[in-house]
GUDO-764330 format. One record per atom (N, C-alpha, C): residue in one letter; x, y, z. Coordinates in steps of 0.1 Angstrom, whole numbers, padded with zeros to 4 digits, always signed. Layout:
<pts>
AXYZ ...
</pts>
This chain:
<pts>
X+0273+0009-0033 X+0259+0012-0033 X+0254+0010-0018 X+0257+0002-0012 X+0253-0001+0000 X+0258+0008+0009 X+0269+0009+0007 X+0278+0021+0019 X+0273+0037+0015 X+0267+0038+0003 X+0260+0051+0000 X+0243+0050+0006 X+0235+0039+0004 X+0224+0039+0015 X+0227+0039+0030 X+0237+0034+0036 X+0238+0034+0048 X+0241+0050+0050 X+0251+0056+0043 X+0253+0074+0047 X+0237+0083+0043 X+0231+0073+0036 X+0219+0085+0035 X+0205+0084+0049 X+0210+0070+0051 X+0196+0065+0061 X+0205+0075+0079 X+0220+0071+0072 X+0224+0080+0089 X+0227+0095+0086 X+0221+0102+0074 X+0220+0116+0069 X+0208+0118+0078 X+0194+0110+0077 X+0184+0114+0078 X+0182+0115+0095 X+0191+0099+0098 X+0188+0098+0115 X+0189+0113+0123 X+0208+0114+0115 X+0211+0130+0127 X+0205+0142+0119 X+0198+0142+0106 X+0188+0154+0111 X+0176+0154+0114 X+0171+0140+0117 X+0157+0142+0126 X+0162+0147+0141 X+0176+0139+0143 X+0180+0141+0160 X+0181+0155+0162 X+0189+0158+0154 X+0191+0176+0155 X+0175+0185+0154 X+0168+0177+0145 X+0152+0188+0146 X+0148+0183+0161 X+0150+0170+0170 X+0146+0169+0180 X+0151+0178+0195 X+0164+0177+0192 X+0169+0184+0201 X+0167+0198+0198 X+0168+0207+0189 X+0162+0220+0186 X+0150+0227+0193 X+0138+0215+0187 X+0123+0219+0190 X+0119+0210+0206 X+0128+0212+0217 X+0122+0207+0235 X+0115+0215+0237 X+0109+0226+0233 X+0101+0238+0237 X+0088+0232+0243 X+0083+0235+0253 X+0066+0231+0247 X+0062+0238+0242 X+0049+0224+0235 X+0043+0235+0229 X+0025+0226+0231 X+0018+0238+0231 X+0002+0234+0236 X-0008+0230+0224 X-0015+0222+0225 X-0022+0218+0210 X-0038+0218+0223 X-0046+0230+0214 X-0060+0229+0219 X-0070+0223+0215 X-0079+0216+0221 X-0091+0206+0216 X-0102+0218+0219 X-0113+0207+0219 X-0125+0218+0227 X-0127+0218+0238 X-0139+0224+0245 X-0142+0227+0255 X-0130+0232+0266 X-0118+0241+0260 X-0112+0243+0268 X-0100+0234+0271 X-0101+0225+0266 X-0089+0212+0271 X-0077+0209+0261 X-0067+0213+0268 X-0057+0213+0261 X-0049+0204+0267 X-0035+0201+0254 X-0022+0192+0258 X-0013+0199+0259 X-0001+0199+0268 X+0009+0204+0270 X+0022+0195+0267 X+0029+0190+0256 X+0039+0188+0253 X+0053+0191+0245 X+0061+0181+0248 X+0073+0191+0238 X+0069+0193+0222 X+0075+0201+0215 X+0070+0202+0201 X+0075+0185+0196 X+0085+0179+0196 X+0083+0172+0188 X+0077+0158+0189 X+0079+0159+0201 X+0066+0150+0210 X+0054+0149+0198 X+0047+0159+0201 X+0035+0165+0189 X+0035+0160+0173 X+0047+0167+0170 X+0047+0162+0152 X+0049+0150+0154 X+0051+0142+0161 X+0054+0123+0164 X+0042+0119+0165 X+0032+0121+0177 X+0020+0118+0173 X+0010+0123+0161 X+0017+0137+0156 X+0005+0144+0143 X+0010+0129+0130 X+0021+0127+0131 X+0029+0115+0121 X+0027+0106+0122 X+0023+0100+0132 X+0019+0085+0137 X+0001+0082+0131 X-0004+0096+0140 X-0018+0094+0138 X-0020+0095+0123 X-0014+0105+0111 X-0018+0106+0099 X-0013+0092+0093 X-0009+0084+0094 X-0001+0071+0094 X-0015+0061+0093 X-0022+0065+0109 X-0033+0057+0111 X-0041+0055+0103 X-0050+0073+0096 X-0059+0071+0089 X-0058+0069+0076 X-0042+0071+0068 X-0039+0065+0058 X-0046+0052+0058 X-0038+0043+0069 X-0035+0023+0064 X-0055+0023+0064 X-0063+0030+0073 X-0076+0028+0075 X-0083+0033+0059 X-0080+0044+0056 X-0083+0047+0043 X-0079+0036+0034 X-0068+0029+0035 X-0068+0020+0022 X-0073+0007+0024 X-0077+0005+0038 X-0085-0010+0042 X-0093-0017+0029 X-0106-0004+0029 X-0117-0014+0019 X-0111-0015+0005 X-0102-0004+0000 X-0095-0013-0013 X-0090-0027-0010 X-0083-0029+0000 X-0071-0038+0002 X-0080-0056+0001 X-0093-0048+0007 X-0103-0059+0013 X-0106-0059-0003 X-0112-0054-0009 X-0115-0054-0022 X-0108-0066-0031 X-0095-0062-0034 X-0086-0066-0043 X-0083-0082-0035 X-0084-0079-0023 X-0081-0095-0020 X-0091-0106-0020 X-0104-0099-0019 X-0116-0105-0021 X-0115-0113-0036 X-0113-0104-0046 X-0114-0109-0058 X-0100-0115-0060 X-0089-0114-0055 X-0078-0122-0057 X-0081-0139-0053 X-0090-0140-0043 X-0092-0153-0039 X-0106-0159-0046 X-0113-0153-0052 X-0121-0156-0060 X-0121-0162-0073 X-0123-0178-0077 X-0116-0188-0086 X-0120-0181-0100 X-0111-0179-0106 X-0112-0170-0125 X-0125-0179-0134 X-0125-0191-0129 X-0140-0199-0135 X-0148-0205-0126 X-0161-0205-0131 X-0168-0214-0121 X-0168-0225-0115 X-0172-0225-0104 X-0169-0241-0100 X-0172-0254-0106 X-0185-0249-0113 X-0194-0264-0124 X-0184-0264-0132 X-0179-0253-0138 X-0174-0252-0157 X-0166-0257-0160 X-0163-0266-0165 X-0147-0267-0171 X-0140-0253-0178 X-0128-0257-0174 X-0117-0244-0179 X-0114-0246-0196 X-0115-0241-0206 X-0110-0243-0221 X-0096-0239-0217 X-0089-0249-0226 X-0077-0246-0229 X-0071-0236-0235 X-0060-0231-0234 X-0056-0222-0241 X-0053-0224-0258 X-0060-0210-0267 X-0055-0219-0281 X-0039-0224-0285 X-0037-0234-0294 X-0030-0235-0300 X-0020-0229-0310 X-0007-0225-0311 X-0003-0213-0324 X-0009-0203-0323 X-0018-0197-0340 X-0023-0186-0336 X-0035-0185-0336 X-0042-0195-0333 X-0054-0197-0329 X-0066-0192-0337 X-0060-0197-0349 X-0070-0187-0362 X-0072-0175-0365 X-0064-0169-0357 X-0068-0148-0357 X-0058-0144-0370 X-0051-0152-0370 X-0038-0146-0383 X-0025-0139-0374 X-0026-0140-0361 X-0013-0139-0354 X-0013-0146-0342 X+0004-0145-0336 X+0009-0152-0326 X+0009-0146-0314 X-0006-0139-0313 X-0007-0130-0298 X-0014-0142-0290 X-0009-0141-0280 X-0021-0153-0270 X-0025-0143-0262 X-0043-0147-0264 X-0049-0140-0259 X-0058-0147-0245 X-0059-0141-0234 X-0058-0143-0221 X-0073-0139-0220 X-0080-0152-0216 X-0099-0145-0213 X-0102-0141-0198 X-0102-0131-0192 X-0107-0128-0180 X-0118-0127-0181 X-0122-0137-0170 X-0139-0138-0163 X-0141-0126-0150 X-0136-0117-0149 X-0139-0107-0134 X-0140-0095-0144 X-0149-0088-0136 X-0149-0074-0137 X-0140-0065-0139 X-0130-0065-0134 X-0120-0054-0129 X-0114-0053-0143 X-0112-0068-0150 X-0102-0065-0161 X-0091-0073-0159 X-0087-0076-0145 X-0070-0077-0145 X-0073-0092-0149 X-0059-0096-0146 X-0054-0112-0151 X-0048-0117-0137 X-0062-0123-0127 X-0062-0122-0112 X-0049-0137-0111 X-0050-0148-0125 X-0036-0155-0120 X-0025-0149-0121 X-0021-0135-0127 X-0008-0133-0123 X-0011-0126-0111 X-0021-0121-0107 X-0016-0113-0091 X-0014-0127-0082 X-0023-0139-0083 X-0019-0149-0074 X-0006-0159-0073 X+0003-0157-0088 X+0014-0156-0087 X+0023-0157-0081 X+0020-0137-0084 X+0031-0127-0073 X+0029-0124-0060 X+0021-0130-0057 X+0011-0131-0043 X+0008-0119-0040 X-0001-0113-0046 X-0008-0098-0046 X-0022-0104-0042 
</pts>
């Protein structure tokens, strides 16, 4: 398995190298007022790849900020004592244990702190 990831990661190296060496042409990418760049083509798709890269990780910032916000935010209040978890089956007539989330979202923020999410 390993010797089959290594042929696929050096499948992919020599045909990005091969698209590189193919596409040395220049090539011109126009802005406005007239002002243009002149470089090789793949020069170009390196930066169009890089930069779409950028606005992705920026696009997912305020989630990331989000979820971490509330990941560090304590599941009870600071005054309250925590209740125990029930016993058996805690009177319901079965042996589900049931998990009380205090947050909005729904999740069960001690397993994401856990798995360090």
């Amino acid at each position: 398995m390993k010797y089959l990831l290594w042929l696929l990661k050096a499948a992919i190296f020599f045909t990005l190298f091969a698209f590189a060496l193919n596409n040395q042409h220049d090539a011109t990418v126009n802005f406005f007022f007239g002002t243009y760049w002149r470089a090789p083509l793949v020069l170009v798709v390196l930066v169009a790849f890089a930069g779409g890269m950028v606005v992705g990780a920026l696009g997912m910032l305020p989630g990331w900020w989000k979820h971490r916000s509330n990941a560090a935010r304590p599941t009870t209040p600071s005054g309250a004592p925590s209740s125990p978890a029930p016993a058996g089956n805690g009177g319901n007539g079965s042996d589900t244990l049931v998990i009380n989330n205090n947050n909005s979202s729904g999740t069960d923020l001690t397993v994401a702190r856990h798995h360090g999410l």
